[in-house]
C-alpha positions in Angstrom: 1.1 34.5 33.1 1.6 35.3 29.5 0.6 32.3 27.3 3.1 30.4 25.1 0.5 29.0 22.3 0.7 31.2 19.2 -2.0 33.9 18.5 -5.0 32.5 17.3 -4.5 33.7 13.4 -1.3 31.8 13.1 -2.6 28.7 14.4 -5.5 29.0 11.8 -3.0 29.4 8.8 -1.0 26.5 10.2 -4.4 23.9 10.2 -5.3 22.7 6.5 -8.6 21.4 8.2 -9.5 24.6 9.6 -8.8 26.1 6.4 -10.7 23.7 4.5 -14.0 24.0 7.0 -13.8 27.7 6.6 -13.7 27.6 2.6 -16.6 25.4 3.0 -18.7 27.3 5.3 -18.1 30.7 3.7 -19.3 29.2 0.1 -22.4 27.4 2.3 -23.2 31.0 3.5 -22.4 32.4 0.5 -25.1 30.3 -1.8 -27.1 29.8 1.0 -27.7 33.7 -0.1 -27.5 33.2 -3.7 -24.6 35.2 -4.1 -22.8 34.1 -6.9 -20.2 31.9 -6.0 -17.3 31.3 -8.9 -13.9 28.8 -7.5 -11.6 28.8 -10.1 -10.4 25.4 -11.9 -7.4 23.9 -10.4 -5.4 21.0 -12.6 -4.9 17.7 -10.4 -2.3 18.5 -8.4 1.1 16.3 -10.1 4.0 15.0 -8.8 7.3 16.7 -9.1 10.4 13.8 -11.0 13.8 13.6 -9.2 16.9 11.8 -9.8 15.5 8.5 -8.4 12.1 8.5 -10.1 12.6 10.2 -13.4 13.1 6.7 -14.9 9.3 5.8 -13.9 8.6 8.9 -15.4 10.3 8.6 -18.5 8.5 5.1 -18.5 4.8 6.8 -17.6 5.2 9.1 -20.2 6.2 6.2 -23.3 3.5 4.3 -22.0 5.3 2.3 -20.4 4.9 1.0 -16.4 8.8 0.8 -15.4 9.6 -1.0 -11.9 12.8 -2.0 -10.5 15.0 -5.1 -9.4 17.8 -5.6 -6.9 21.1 -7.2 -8.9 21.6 -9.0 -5.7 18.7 -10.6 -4.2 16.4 -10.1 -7.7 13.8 -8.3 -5.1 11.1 -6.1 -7.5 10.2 -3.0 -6.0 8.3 0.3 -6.2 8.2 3.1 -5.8 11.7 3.9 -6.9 14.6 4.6 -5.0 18.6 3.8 -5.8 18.7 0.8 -3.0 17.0 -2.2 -2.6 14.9 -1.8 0.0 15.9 -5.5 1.2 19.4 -5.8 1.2 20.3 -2.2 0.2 22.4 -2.7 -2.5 22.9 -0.1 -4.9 22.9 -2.1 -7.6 19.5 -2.1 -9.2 18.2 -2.6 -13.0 15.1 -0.6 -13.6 12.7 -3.3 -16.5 9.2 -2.8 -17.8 6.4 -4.3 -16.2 3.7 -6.4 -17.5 1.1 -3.4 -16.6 -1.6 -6.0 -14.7 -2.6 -6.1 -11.2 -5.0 -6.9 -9.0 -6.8 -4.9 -6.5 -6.0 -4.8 -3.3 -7.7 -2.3 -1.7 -9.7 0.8 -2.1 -11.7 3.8 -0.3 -14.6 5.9 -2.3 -14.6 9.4 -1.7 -17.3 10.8 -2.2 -16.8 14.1 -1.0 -15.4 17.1 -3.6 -13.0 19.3 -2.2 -13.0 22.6 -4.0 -10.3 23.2 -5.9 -8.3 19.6 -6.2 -9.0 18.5 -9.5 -11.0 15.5 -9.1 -14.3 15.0 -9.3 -16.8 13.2 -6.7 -17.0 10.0 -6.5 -13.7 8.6 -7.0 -11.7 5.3 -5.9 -8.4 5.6 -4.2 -6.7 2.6 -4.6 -4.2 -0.1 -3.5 -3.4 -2.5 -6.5 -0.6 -5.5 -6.0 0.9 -5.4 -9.6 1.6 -9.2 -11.0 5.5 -8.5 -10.6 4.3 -8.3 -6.8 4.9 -4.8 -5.5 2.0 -2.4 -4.7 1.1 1.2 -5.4 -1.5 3.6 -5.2 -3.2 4.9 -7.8 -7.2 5.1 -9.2 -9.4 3.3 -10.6 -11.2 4.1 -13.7 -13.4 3.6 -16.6 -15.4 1.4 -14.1 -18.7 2.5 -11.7 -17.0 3.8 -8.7 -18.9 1.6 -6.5 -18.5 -1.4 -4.0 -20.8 -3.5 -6.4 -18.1 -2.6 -9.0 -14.6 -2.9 -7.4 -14.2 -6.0 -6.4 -11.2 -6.7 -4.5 -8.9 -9.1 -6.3 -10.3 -8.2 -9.7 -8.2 -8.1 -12.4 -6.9 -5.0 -13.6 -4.8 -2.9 -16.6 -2.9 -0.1 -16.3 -3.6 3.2 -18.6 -2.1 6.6 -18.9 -3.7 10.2 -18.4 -1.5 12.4 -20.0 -1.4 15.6 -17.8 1.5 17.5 -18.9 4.1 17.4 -21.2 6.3 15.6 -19.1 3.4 13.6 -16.7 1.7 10.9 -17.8 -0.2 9.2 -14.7 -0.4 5.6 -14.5 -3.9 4.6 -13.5 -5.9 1.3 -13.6 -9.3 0.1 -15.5 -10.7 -3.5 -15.8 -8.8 -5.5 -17.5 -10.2 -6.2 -20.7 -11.4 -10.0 -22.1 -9.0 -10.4 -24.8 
């Protein structure tokens, strides 16, 4: 019986993991060697406006953290979208937040994958922003360790300026002013 599961090649090409563990075993074997081994510099991978978000955006790149509010039921919300996400009406004001938080939760990773633009360790994050929505983002300008990020601690948002038109909102200590 002729077998329906795709040639073993196209399976490969269709796993990022299996791609990953190959990269990473053929520069192990490759050093391992001390062949020279150069991976080109990637930029952080950014995110790509449309209609709905370009207002966050715009707001990123001012300096400015921009979240929205239903008209009808006065619901703040994030990430953007032209609904309310609790009554679905389309009427929604788009306001500058006050740019604190608190964080909510976090991972360390502390492995580097080649090529993405960050370097190990680094804290993915969950922060509840005072307004009350969440988002992800990371931590910085902090240890990026447990002893460090404490869960609930106050934080500020800052901007990293990537591109012309992406400015990243990400979120330090907050200052004692």
């Amino acid at each position: 019986p002729r077998s329906l599961a795709p040639p073993l090649a196209s399976r490969l090409s269709l796993s990022g993991h299996a791609l990953q563990a190959g990269f990473a075993a053929g520069l192990a074997h490759s050093r391992a060697r001390g062949w020279p081994v150069r991976v080109p510099a990637m930029p952080r991978p950014l995110p790509v406006p449309t209609p709905e978000t370009q207002h966050f955006w715009d707001g990123t790149r001012e300096g400015e953290l921009r979240l929205q509010r239903c008209a009808a039921c006065e619901r703040v919300y994030f990430p953007p979208r032209p609904f309310c996400p609790a009554c679905a009406h389309r009427r929604v004001q788009s306001f500058p937040a006050s740019g604190r938080a608190r964080l909510y939760s976090y991972i360390i990773n502390h492995r580097a994958m080649p090529n993405s633009g960050f370097e190990a360790p680094y804290a993915i994050a969950v922060v509840e922003l005072e307004e009350g929505p969440r988002m992800m983002t990371n931590i910085v300008e902090c240890p990026q360790t447990p002893d460090a990020l404490i869960l609930d601690m106050p934080l500020e948002v800052v901007f990293e300026t990537v591109s012309d038109e992406i400015s990243l909102p990400l979120f330090r200590p907050q200052s004692a002013s």
